[in-house]
Backbone as JSON, one array per atom type, in Angstrom:
{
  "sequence": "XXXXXXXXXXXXXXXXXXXXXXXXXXXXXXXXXXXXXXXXXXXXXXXXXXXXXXXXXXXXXXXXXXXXXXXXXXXXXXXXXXXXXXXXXXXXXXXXXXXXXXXXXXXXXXXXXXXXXXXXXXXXXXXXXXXXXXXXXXXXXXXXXXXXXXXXXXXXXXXXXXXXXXXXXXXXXXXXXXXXXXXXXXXXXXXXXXXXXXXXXXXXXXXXXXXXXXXXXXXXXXXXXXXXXXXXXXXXXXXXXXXXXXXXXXXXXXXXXXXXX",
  "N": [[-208.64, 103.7, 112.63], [-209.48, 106.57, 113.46], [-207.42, 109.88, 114.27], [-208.34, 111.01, 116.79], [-208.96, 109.73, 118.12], [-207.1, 107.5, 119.02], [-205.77, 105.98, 121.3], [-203.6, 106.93, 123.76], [-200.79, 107.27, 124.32], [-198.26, 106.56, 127.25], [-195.42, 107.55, 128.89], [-193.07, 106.52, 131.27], [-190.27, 107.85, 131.58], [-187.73, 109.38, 130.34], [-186.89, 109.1, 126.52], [-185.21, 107.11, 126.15], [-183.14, 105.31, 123.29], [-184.26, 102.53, 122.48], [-182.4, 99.19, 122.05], [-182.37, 98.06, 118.36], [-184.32, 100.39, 117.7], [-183.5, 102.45, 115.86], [-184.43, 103.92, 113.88], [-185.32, 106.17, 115.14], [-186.0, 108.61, 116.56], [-185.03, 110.35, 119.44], [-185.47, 111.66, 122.41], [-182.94, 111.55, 123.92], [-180.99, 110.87, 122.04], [-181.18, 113.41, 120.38], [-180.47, 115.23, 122.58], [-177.69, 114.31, 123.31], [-176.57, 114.31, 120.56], [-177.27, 117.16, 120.11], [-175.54, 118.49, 122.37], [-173.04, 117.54, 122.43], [-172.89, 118.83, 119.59], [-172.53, 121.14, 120.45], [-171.03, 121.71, 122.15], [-168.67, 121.2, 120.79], [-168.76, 122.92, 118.43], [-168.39, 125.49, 119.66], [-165.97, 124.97, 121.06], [-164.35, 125.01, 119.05], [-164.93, 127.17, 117.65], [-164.24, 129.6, 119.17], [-162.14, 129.36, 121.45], [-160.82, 130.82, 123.44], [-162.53, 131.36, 125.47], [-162.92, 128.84, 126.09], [-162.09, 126.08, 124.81], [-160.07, 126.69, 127.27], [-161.21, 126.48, 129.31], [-161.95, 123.73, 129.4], [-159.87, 122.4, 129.58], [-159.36, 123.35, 132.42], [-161.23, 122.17, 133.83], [-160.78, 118.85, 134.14], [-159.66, 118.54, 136.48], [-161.98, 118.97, 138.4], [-164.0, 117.59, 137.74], [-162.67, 115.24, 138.05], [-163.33, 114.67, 141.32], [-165.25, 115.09, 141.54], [-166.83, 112.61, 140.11], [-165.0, 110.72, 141.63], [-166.27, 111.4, 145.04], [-168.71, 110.89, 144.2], [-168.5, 108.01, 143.94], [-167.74, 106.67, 146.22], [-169.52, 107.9, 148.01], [-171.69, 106.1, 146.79], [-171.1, 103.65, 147.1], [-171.49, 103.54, 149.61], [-173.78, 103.92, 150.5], [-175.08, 102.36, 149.24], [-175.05, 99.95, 150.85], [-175.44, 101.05, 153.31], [-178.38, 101.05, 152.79], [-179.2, 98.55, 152.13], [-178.59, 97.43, 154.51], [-180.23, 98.73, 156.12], [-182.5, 98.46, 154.46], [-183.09, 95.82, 154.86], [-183.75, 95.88, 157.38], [-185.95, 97.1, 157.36], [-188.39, 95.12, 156.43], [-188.3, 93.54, 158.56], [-189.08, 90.86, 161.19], [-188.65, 91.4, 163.65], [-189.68, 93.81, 166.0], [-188.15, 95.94, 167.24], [-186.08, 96.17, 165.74], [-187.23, 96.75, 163.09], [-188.28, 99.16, 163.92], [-186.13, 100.9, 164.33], [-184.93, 100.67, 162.1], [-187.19, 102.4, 159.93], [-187.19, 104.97, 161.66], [-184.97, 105.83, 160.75], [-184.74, 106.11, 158.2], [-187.42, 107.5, 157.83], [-186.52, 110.17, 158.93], [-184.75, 110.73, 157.45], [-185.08, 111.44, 155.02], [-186.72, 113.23, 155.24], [-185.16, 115.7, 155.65], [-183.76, 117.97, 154.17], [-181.0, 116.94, 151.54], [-178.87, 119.36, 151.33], [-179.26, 120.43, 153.35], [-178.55, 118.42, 155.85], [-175.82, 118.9, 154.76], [-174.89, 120.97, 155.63], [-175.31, 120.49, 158.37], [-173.85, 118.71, 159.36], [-170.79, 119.74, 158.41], [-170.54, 122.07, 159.48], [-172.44, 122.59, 161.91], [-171.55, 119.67, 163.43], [-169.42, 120.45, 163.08], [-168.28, 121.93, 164.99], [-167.59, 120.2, 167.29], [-166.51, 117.82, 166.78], [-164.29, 117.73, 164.22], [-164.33, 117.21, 160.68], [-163.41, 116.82, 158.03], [-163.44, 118.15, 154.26], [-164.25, 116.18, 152.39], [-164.48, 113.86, 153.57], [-166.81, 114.65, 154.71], [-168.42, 115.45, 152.71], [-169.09, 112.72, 151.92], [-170.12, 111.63, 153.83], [-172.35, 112.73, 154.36], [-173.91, 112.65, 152.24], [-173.9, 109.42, 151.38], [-175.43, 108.59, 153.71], [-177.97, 110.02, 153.52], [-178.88, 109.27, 150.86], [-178.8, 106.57, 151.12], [-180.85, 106.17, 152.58], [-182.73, 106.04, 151.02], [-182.24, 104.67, 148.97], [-182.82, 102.37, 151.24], [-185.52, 101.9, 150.76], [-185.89, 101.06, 148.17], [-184.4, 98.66, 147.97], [-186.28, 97.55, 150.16], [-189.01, 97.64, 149.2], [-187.82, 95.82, 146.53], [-187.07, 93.57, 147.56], [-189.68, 93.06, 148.39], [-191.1, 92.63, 146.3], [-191.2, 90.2, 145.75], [-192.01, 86.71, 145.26], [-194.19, 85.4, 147.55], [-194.44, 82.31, 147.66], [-191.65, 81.62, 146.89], [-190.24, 82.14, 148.96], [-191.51, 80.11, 150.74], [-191.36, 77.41, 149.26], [-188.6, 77.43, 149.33], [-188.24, 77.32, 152.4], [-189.3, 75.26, 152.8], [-187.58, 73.32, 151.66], [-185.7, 72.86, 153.23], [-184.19, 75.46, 153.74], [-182.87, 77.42, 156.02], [-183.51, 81.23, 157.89], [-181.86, 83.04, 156.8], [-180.21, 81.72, 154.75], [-182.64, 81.09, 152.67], [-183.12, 83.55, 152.03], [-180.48, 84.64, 151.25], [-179.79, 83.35, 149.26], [-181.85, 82.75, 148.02], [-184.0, 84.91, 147.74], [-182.67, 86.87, 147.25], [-181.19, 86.97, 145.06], [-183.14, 87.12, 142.84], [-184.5, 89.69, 143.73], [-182.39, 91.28, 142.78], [-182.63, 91.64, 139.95], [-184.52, 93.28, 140.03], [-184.1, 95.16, 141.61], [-181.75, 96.8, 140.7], [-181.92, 97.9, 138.38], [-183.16, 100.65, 139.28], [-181.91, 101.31, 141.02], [-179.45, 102.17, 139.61], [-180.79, 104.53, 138.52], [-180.64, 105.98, 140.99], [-178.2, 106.58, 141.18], [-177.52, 108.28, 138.96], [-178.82, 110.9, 140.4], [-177.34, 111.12, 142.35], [-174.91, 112.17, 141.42], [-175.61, 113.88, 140.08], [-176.58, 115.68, 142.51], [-174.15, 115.92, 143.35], [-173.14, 118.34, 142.91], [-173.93, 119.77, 144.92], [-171.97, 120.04, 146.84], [-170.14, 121.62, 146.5], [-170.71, 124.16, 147.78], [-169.14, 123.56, 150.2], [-166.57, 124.12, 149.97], [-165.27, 121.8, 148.34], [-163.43, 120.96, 145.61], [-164.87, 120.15, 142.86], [-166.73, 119.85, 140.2], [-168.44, 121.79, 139.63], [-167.55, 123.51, 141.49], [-164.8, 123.9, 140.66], [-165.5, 125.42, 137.67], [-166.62, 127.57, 139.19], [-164.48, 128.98, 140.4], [-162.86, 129.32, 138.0], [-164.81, 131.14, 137.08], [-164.68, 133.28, 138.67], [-162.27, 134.41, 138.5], [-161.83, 135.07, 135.8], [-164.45, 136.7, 135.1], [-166.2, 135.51, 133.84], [-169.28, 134.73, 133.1], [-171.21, 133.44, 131.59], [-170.27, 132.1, 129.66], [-168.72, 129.84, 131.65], [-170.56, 128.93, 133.48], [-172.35, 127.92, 131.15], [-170.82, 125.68, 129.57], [-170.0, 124.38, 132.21], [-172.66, 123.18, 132.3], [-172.8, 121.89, 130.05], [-171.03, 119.71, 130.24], [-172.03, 118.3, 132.96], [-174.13, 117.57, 131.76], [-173.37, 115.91, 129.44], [-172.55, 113.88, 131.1], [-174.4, 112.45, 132.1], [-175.65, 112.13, 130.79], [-174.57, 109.9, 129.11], [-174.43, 108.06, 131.45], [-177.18, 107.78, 131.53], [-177.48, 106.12, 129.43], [-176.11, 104.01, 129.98], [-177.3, 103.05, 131.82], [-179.85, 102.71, 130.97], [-179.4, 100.13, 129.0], [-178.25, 98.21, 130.97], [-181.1, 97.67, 132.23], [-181.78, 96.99, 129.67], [-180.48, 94.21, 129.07], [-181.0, 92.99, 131.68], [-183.97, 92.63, 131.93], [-183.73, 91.23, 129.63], [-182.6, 88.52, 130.29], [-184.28, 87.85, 132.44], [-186.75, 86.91, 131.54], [-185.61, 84.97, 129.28]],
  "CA": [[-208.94, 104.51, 113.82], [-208.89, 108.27, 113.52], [-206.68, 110.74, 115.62], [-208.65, 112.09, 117.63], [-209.7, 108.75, 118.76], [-205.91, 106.98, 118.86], [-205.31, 105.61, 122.46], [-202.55, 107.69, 124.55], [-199.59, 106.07, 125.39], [-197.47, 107.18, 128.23], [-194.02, 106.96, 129.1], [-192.28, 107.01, 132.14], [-189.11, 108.29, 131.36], [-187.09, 109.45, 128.8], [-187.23, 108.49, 125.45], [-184.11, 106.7, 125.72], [-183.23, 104.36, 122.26], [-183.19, 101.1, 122.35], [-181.82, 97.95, 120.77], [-183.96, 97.9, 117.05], [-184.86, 101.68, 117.38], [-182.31, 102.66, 114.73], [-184.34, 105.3, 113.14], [-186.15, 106.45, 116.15], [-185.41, 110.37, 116.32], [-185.79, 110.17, 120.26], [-185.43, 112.9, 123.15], [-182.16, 111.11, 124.25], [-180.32, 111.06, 120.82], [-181.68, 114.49, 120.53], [-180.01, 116.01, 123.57], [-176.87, 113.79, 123.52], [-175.89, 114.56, 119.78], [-176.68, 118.45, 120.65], [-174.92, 118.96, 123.61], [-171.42, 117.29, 121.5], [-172.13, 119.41, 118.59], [-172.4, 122.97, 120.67], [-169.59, 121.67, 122.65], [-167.27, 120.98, 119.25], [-168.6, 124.27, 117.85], [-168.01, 126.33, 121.06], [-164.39, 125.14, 121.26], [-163.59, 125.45, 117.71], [-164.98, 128.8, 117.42], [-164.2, 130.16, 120.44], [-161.12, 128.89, 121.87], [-160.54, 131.15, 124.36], [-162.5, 130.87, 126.94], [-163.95, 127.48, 126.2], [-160.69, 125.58, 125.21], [-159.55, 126.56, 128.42], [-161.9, 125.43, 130.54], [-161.59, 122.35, 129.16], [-158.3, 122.42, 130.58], [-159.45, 123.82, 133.7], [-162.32, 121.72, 134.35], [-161.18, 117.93, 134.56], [-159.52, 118.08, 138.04], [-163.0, 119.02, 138.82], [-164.72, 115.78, 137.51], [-162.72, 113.51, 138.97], [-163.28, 115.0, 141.99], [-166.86, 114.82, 141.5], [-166.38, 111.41, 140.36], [-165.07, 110.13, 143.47], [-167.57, 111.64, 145.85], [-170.41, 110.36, 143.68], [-168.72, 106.75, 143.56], [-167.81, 106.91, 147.26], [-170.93, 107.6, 148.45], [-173.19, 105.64, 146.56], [-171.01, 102.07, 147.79], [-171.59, 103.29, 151.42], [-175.39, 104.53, 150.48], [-175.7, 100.75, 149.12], [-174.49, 99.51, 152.27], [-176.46, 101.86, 154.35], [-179.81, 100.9, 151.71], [-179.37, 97.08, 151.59], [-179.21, 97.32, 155.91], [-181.69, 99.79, 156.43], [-184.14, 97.91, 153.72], [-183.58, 93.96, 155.4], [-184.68, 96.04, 158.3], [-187.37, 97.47, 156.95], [-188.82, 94.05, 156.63], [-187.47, 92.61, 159.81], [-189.85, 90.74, 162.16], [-188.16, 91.99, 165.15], [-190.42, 95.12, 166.28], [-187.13, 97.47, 167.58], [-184.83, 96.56, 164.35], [-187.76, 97.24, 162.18], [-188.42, 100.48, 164.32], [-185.02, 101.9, 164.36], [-184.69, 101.25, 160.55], [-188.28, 102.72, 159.65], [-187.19, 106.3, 161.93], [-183.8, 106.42, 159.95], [-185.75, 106.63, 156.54], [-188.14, 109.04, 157.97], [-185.91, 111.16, 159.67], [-183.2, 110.95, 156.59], [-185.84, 111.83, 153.45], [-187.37, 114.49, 155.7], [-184.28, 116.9, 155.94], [-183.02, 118.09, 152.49], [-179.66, 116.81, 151.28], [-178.23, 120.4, 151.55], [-179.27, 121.08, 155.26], [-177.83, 117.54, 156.05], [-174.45, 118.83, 154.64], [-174.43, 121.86, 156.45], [-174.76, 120.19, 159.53], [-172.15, 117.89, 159.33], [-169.55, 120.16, 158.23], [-170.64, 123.46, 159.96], [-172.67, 122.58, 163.02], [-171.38, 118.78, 164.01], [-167.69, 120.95, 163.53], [-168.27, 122.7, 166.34], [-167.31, 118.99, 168.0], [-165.61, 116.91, 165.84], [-163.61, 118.57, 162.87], [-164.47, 116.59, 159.53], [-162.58, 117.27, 156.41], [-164.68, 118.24, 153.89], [-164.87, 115.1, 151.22], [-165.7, 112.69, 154.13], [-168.41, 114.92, 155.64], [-169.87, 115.18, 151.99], [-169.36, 111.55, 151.75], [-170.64, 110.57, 154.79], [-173.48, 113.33, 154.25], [-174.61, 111.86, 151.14], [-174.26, 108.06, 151.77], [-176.47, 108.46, 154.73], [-179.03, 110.71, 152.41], [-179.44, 108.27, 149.77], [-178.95, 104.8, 152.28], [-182.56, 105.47, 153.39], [-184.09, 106.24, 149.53], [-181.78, 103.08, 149.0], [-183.93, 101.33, 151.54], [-186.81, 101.83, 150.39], [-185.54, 100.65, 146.97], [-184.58, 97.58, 148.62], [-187.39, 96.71, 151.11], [-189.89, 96.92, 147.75], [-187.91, 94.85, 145.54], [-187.37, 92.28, 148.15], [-191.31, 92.24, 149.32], [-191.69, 91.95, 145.04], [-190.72, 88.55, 145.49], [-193.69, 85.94, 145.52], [-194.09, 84.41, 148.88], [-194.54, 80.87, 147.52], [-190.52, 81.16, 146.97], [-189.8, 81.73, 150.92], [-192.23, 78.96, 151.46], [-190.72, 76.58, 148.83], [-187.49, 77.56, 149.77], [-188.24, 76.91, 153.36], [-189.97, 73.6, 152.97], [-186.37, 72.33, 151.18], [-184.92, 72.84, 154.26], [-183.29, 76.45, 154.24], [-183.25, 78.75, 157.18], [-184.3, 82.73, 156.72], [-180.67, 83.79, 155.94], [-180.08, 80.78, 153.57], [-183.89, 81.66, 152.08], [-182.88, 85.57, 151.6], [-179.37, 85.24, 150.39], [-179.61, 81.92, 148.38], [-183.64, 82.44, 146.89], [-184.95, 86.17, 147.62], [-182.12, 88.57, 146.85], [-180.72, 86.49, 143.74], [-184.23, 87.09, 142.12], [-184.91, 90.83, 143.98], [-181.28, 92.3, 142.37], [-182.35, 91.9, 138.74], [-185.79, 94.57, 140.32], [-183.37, 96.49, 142.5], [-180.37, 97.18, 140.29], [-182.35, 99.68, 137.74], [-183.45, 102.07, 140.26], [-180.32, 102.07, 141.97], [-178.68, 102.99, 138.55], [-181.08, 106.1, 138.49], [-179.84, 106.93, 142.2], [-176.98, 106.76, 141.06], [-177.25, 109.47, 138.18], [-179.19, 112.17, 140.97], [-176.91, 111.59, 143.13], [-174.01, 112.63, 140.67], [-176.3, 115.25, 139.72], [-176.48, 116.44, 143.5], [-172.89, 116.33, 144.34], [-172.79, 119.56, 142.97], [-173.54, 120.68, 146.08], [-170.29, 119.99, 147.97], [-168.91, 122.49, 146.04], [-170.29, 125.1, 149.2], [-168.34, 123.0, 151.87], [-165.1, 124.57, 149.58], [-164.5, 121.06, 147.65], [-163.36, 121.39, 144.39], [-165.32, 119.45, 142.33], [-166.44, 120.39, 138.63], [-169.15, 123.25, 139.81], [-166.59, 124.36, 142.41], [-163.68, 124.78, 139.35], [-166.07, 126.72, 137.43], [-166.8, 129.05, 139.96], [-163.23, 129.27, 140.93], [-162.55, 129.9, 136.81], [-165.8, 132.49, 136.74], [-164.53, 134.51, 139.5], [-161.2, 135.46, 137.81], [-161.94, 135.72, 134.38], [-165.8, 137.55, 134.86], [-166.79, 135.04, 132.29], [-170.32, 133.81, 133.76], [-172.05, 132.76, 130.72], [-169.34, 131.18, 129.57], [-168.45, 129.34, 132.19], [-171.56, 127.76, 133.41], [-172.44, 126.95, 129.94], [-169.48, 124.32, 129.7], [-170.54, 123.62, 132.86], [-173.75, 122.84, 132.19], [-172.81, 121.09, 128.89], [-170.1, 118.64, 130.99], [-173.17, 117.85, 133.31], [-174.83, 116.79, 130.7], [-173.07, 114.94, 128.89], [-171.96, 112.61, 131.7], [-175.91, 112.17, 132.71], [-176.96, 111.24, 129.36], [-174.07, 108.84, 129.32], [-174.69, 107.21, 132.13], [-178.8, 107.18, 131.57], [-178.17, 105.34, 128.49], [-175.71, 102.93, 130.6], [-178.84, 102.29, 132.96], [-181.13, 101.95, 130.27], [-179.0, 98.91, 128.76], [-178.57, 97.72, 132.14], [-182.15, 97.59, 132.19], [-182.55, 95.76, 128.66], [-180.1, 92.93, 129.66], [-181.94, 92.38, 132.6], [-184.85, 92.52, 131.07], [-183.73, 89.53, 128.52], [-182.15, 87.97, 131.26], [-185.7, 87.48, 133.36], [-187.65, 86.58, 129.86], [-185.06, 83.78, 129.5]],
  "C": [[-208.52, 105.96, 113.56], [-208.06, 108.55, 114.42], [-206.86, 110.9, 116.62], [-208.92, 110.81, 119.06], [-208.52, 107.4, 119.06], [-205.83, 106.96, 120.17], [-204.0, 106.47, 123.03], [-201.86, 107.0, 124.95], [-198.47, 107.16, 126.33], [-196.48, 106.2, 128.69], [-193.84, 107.24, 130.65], [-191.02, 107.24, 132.67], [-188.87, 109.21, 130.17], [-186.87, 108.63, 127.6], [-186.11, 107.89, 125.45], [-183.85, 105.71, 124.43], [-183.02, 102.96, 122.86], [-182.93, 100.15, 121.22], [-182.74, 97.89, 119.1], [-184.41, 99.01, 116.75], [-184.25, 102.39, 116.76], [-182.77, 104.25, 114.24], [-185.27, 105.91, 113.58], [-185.36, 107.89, 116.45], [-186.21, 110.35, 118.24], [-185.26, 111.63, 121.24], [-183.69, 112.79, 123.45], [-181.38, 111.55, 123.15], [-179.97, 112.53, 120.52], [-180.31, 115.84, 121.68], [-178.28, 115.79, 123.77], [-176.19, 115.08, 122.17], [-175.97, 116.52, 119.59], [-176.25, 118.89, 121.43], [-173.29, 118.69, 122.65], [-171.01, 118.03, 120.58], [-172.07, 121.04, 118.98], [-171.19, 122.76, 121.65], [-168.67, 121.84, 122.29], [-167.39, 122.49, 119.05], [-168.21, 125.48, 118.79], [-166.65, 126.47, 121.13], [-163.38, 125.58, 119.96], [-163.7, 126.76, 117.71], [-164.92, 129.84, 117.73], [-163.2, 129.53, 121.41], [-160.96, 128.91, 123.23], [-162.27, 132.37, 124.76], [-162.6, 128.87, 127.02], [-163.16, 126.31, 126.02], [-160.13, 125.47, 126.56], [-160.26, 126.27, 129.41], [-162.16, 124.04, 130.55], [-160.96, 122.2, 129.45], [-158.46, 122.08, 131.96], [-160.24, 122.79, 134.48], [-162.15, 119.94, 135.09], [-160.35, 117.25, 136.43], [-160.79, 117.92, 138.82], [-163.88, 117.78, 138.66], [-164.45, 114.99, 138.0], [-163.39, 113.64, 140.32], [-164.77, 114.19, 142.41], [-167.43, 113.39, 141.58], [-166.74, 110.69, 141.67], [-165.44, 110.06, 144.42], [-168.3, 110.76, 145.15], [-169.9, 108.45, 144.17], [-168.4, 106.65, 145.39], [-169.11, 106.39, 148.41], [-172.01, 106.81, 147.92], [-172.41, 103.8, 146.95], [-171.53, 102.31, 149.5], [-173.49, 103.59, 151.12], [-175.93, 103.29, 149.94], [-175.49, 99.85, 150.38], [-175.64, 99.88, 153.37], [-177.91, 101.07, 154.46], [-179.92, 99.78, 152.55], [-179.61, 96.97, 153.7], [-180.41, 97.3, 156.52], [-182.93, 98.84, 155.69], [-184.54, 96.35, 154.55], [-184.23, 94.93, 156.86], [-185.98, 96.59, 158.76], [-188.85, 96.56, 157.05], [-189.1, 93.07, 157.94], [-189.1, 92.29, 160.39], [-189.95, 91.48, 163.44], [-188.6, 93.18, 164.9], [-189.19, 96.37, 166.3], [-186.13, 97.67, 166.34], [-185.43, 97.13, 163.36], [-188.18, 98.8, 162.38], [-187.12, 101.41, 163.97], [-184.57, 102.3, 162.52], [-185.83, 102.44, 159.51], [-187.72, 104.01, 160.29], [-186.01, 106.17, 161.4], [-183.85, 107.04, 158.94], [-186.47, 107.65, 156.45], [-187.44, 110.09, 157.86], [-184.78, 111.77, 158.4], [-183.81, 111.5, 155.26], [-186.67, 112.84, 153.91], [-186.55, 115.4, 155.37], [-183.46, 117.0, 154.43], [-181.14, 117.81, 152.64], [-178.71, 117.98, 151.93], [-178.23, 121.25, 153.29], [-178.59, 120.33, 156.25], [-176.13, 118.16, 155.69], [-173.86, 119.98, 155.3], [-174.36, 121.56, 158.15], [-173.99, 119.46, 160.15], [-171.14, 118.53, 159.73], [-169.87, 121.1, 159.08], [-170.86, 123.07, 161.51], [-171.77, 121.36, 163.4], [-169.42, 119.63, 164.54], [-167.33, 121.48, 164.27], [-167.32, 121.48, 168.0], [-166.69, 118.3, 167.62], [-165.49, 117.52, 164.22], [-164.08, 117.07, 161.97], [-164.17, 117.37, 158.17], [-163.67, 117.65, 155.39], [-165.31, 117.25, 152.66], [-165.05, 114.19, 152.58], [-166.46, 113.04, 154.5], [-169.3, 114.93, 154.61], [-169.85, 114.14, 151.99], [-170.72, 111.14, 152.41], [-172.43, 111.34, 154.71], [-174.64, 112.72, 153.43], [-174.84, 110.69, 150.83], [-175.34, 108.26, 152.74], [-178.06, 108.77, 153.87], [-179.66, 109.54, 151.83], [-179.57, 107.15, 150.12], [-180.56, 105.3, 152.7], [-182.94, 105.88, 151.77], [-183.36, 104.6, 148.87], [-182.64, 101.69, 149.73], [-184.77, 100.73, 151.12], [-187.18, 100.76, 149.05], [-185.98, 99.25, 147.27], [-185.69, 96.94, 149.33], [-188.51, 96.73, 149.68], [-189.48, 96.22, 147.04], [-187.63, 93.3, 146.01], [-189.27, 91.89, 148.41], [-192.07, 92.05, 147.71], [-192.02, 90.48, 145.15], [-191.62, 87.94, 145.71], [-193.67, 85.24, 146.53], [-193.93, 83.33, 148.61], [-192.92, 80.42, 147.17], [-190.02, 81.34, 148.08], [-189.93, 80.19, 151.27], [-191.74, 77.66, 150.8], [-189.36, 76.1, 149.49], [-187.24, 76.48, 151.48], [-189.03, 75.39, 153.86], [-188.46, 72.4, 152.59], [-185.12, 72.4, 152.5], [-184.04, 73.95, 154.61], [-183.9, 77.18, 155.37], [-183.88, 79.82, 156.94], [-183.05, 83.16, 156.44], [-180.55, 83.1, 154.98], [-181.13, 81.71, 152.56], [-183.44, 83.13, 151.66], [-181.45, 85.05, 150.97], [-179.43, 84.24, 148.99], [-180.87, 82.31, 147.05], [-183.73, 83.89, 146.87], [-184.24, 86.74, 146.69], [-181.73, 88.39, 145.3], [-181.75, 86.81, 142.51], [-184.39, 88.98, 142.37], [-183.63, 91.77, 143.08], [-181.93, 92.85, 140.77], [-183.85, 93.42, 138.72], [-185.41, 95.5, 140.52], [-182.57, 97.31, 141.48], [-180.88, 98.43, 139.15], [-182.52, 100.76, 138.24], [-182.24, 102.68, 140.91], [-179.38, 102.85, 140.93], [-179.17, 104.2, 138.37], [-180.98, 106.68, 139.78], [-178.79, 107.23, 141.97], [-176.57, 107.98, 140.1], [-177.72, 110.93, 139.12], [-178.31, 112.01, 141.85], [-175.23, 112.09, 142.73], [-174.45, 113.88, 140.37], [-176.35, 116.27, 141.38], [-175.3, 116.42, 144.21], [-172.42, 117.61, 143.77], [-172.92, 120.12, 144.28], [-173.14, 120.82, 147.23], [-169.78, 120.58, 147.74], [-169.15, 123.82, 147.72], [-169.59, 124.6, 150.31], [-166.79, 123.15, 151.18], [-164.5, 123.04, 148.67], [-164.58, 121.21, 146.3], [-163.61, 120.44, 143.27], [-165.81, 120.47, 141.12], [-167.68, 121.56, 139.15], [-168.06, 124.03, 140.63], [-165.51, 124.88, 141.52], [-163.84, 125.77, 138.66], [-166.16, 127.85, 138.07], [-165.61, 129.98, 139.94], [-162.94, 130.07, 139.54], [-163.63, 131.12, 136.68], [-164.88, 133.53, 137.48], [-163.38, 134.95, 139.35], [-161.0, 135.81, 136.72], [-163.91, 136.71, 134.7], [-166.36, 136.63, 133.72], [-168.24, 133.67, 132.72], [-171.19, 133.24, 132.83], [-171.49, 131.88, 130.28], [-169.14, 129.67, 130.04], [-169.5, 128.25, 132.64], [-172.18, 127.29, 132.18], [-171.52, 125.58, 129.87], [-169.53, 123.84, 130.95], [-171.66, 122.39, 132.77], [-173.66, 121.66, 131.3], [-171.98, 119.25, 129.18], [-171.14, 118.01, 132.24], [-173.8, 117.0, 132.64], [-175.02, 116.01, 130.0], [-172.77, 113.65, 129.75], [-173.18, 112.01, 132.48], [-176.15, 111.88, 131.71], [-175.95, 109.66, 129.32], [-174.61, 107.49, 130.54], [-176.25, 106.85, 132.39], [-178.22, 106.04, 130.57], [-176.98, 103.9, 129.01], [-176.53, 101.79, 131.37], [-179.49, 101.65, 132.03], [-180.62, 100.47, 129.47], [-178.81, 98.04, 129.8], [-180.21, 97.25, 131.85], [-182.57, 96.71, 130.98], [-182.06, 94.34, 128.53], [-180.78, 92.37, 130.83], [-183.13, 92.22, 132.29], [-184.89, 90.88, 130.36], [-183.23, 88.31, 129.44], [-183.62, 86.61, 132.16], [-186.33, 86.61, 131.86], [-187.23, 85.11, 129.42], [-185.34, 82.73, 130.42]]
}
C-alpha cells in the first residue's frame, strides 16, 4: 500500500506508553523525560534562583494537594448522587438532579469561586480552603454525574432484567449487578477529572490560598524574578500531570485486562 493511500489512524489522547511499547519514542516519554532534564539542568546551573524555589515551593503543593484530593472525594459523592438521579424514575428527583448539572456546567469554575467566597461572604463568612473546596466539589459533582449516569446506562439491560428475575430488588440490582460492572467504565474518566481538576486548583490561589501558583507569586513579587519563577512553576505542574496521566493510563490497562478476563 503506498503513502498516500495508508489509512489514518486517530488517537484520542496522548500518546501515553504502554506495557510492550519499549521502544516507542511517544509524546508522553517525550515531555516527561524533558521537563526532568531542564529541571536538573536549571538547578544545577543556576542555583540561585531555581534551587530556591525548590525550597520555596513544596508548602505550596501540598497545599494544592489537599484541595485537589478534598474536593474530588466530595465531587465523587456529589457525581455518584447527582448521576443515580439522573436516571431516577421519580420525575422531581430526576428534575432536581438534571437542573443541578445544568445550572453547575453553565457557570465557569472561577465565577463559582468568586461567589462563594466574595459574594455568599457578605452572609456567611467561609474560610478560604472550604469555600474552594466546597466550590470545586460542587463544580466537578455535576461533570461527575454525567460520568456516572453514562457508565451506569452502558450497562446492558438484559443484566437488570436477569438480575431482577433472580429475585433482587432495584437497590440490590444497582449495587450488587449494575455498579460492580459500571466502575471498571467509570473509574478512567474520573481519573482524568481528577488530573483537570488538579490542574484547575490553581485558581484558589486568587481567594489568597497558598497553594503552589500562590507561592510562586508570593516568591515573584519579592525577588522580580518572573521568568524564573513561573518556569519552575510551570515545570512542577507538569511534572505532577504527566505523573499522574501515566497513573490513569495503567489504571486503564488493568482494567482493561481485567474486563478481557
Amino acid at each position: 500500500m503506498s503513502e498516500e493511500n495508508a489509512p489514518i489512524e486517530y488517537h484520542d489522547g496522548p500518546a501515553i506508553p504502554k506495557k510492550g511499547d519499549k521502544g516507542l519514542v511517544s509524546a508522553w516519554r517525550i515531555s516527561f523525560v524533558g521537563a526532568i532534564a531542564i529541571l536538573i539542568y536549571l538547578v544545577v546551573t543556576k542555583p540561585d534562583p531555581y534551587a530556591d524555589l525548590l525550597m520555596f515551593l513544596p508548602d505550596g503543593i501540598l497545599v494544592t494537594f489537599k484541595v485537589t484530593i478534598y474536593s474530588m472525594v466530595l465531587a465523587l459523592c456529589f457525581g455518584f448522587i447527582a448521576g443515580l438521579g439522573r436516571i431516577s424514575r421519580n420525575y422531581w428527583i430526576n428534575l432536581i438532579a438534571s437542573t443541578y448539572v445544568e445550572v453547575v456546567r453553565g457557570v465557569p469554575l472561577l465565577v463559582q469561586l468568586f461567589y462563594l467566597y466574595y459574594a455568599m461572604g457578605q452572609f456567611l463568612r467561609v474560610d478560604g480552603i472550604p469555600a474552594a473546596v466546597i466550590a470545586m466539589s460542587v463544580c466537578y459533582g455535576a461533570y461527575m454525574a454525567e460520568i456516572f449516569r453514562a457508565g451506569i446506562k452502558s450497562i446492558n439491560k438484559g443484566q437488570t432484567e436477569a438480575a431482577r428475575s433472580l429475585g433482587f430488588n432495584r437497590t440490590q440490582t444497582m449495587m450488587y449487578v449494575i455498579l460492580p460492572q459500571a466502575w471498571r467504565i467509570i473509574l478512567p474518566p474520573i481519573g482524568n477529572e481528577f488530573i483537570m481538576l488538579l490542574k484547575d486548583s490553581s485558581l484558589i490561589s486568587i481567594l489568597g490560598i497558598a497553594d503552589l501558583l500562590r507561592r510562586g507569586r508570593e516568591f515573584a513579587s519579592t525577588t522580580f524574578l518572573y521568568f524564573d519563577t513561573y518556569t519552575m512553576v510551570a515545570l512542577v505542574y507538569l511534572l505532577i500531570t504527566l505523573v499522574l496521566s501515566k497513573l490513569v493510563s495503567t489504571m486503564e490497562e488493568r482494567l482493561s485486562r481485567h474486563v478481557k478476563a
